[in-house]
N, C-alpha and C positions, 0 to 999 in steps of 0.2 A: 102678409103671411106667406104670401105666394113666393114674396122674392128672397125673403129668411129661407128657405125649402132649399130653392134655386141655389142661393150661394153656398147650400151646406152639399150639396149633391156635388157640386163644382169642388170644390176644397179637398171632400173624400173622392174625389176620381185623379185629384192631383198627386195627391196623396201614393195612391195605388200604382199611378204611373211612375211616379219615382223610387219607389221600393223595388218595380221590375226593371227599373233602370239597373239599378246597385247589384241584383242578385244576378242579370246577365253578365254586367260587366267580371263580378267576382269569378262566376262561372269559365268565362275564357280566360282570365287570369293563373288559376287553381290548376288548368290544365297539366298533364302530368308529363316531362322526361322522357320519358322509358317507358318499356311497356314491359308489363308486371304480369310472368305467365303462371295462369293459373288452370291447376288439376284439380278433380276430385279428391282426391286419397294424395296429401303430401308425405313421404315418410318422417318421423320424428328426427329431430335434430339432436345429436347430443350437449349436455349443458357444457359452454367453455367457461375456464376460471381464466384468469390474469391473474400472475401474482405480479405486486407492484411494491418494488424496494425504495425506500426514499432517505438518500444521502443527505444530510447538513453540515454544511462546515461554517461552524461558528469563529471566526477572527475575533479573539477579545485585545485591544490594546488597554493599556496599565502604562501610567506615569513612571517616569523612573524613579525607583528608590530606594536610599540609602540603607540598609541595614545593618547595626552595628550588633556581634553577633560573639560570644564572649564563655569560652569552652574553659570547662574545668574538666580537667582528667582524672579519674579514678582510676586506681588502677587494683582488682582483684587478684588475689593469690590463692593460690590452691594449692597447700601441701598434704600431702597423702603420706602419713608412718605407719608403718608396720612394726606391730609390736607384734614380738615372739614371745611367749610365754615359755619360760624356762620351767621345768617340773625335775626334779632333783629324782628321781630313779636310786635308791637306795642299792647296793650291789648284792644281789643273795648269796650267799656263803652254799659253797658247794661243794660234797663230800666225797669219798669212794678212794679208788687208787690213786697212788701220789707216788711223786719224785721229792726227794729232798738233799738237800747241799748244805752242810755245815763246815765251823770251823772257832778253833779258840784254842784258850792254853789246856795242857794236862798236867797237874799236879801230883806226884809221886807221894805215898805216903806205906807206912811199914817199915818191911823190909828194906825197902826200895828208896826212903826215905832221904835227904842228905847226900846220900852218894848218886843220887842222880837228882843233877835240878829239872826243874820246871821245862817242858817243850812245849813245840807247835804242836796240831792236831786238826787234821782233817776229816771231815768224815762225810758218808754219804748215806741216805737211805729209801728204803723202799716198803711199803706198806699200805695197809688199809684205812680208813678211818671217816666214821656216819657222822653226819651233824648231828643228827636226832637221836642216836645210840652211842652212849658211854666207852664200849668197850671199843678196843681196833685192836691191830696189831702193829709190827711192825720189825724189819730186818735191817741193819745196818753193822756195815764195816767202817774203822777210825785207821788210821797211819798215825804214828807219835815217832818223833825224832829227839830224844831228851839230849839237856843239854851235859855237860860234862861238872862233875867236882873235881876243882881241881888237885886236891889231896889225890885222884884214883884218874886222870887225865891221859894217864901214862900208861896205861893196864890193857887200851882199847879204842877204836874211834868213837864215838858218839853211839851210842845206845841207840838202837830202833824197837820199835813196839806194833804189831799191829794184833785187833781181835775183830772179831766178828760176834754180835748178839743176836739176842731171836727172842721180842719181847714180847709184853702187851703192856698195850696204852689203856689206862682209866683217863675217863675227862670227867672232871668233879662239877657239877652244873653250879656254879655260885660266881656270882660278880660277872655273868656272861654278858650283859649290856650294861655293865659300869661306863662303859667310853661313846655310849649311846646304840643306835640299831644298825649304824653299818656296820660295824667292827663288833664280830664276836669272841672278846676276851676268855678263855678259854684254861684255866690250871688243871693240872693233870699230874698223875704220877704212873710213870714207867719201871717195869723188871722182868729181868726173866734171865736165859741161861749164857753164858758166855766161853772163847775160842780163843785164847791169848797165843803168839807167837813172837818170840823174841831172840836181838841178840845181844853180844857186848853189854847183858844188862846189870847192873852193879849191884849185887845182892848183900845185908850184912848177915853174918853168922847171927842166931838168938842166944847164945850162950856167950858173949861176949866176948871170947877169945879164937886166937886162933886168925885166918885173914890176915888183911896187910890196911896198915893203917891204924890212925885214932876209934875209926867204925869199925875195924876186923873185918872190911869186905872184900870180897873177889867177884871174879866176874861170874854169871848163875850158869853152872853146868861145871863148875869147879870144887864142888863141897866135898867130893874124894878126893882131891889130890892137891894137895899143895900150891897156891897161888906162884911158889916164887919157882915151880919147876914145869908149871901149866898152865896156858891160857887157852880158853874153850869162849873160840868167836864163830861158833857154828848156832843155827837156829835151834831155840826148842820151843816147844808149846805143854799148855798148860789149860785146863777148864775151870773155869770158876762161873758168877752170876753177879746180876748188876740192880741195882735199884735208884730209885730216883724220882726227879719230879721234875715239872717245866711249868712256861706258860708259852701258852700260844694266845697269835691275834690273830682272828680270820676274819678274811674279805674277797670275797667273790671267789676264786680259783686259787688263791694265795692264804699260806699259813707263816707269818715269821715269830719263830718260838725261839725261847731261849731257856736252856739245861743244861741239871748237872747230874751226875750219876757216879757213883763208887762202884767199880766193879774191881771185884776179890779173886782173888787167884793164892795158892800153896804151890812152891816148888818144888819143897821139901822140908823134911822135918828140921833139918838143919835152919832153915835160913827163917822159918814164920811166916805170917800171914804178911802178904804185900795187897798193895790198893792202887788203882790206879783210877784218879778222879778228872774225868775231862768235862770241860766247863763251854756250852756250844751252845753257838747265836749260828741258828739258818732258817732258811726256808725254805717249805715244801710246794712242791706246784702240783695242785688237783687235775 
């Protein structure tokens, strides 16, 4: 019992001594570097960051390889048209003061008949006229150069004729869009007073005798005196009046009408009633 004590007392003393072996030795070991100064009161340090970037570069190698690679072209078009829309603007017929220019033949009839043929015939006018109102007016002078018979060729040079009117226009409203809405067809009838002045004009006697020739005529301003001891190629004039009709087409600023009119004239009691009919294509600019 004794010795069992003995050996346990011996084992824990060995024991003890080698554990203060290990803890001196660690102790001079552990020993510190540097010497680490220390204060009461350190002041605070501020917190550092690092920032830290991290590059890779990745090397990939690839086998080499053939690629067979096989392009179709398309090719897109882009065309752009412009379409203009045409819109047809009908022309409005426009009214008021006008210019107008004529021209055609003049037809002798009466007295006058026969011993003077057919002339030229000029004419011009001047006047008013509404699209919406019927009535206008309207003034024109004609030139006439008749032509010669020649039974009486000898007696004078060529006969001249001119007058002057001073009318009014009726427009009769019927068949005004026969030719559709731009064209206003337009019939009318014209009259009013007339201004004759003439010369070398070949007039026949009414009584049938008397004068030179198959017609008995001389030249007009001769019915006193004797044709074969007098010839009167001086102007005269004469008033008479005119009547008539036409048609007119209007479009926009433009009228081209075409008429005819009898206007009447007496020279004297000798010679009868004479007509002088001129037959006129013109037109008038609004």
């Amino acid at each position: 019992m004794f010795n069992r004590n003995a050996l346990l007392f011996v084992a824990g003393a060995a024991i003890f001594t080698l554990d203060a072996s290990v803890a001196t030795a660690q102790a001079k070991k552990a020993k510190p570097q540097r010497r680490i100064p220390i204060t009461k009161e350190a002041p605070a340090q501020p917190a550092h960051v690092d920032t830290v970037t991290v590059y890779r570069t990745d090397t990939l190698r690839t086998e080499p390889r053939v690629d067979t690679v096989r392009v179709t072209q398309t090719n897109t078009v882009t065309r752009v048209d412009t379409v203009v829309q045409t819109v047809t603007v009908l022309p409005k017929a426009i009214g008021g003061m006008y210019l107008g220019l004529g021209a055609g033949p003049n037809l002798p009839f009466g007295a006058i008949r026969t011993v003077n043929n057919p002339g030229a015939m000029g004419q011009i006018n001047l006047g008013w006229q509404s699209v919406h109102m019927p009535l206008g007016i309207r003034l024109d002078g004609t030139y006439t150069q008749f032509s010669d018979n020649a039974d009486y060729d000898y007696l004078a040079p060529k006969a001249d004729m001119m007058n002057g009117n001073a009318d009014v226009r009726l427009n009769i409203p019927i068949f005004q869009h026969l030719l559709g809405s731009a064209i206003l067809m337009t019939p009318y009838a014209i009259g009013g007073g007339s201004y004759l002045r003439y010369r070398n004009l070949r007039m026949k006697f009414e009584s049938e005798t008397g004068g030179i020739g198959p017609q008995h005529a001389v030249i007009a301003g001769d019915d006193e005196t004797p044709a074969s001891t007098s010839f009167d190629s001086n102007w005269h004039s004469d008033w008479g009046w005119n009547l008539g009709g036409g048609l007119a087409f209007h479009a926009g600023k433009k009228e081209i009408f075409v008429e005819s009119r009898a206007i009447h004239f007496n020279h004297g009691d000798a010679f009868g009633t004479s007509w002088s009919v001129p037959i006129t294509f013109g037109v008038n600019f609004f």
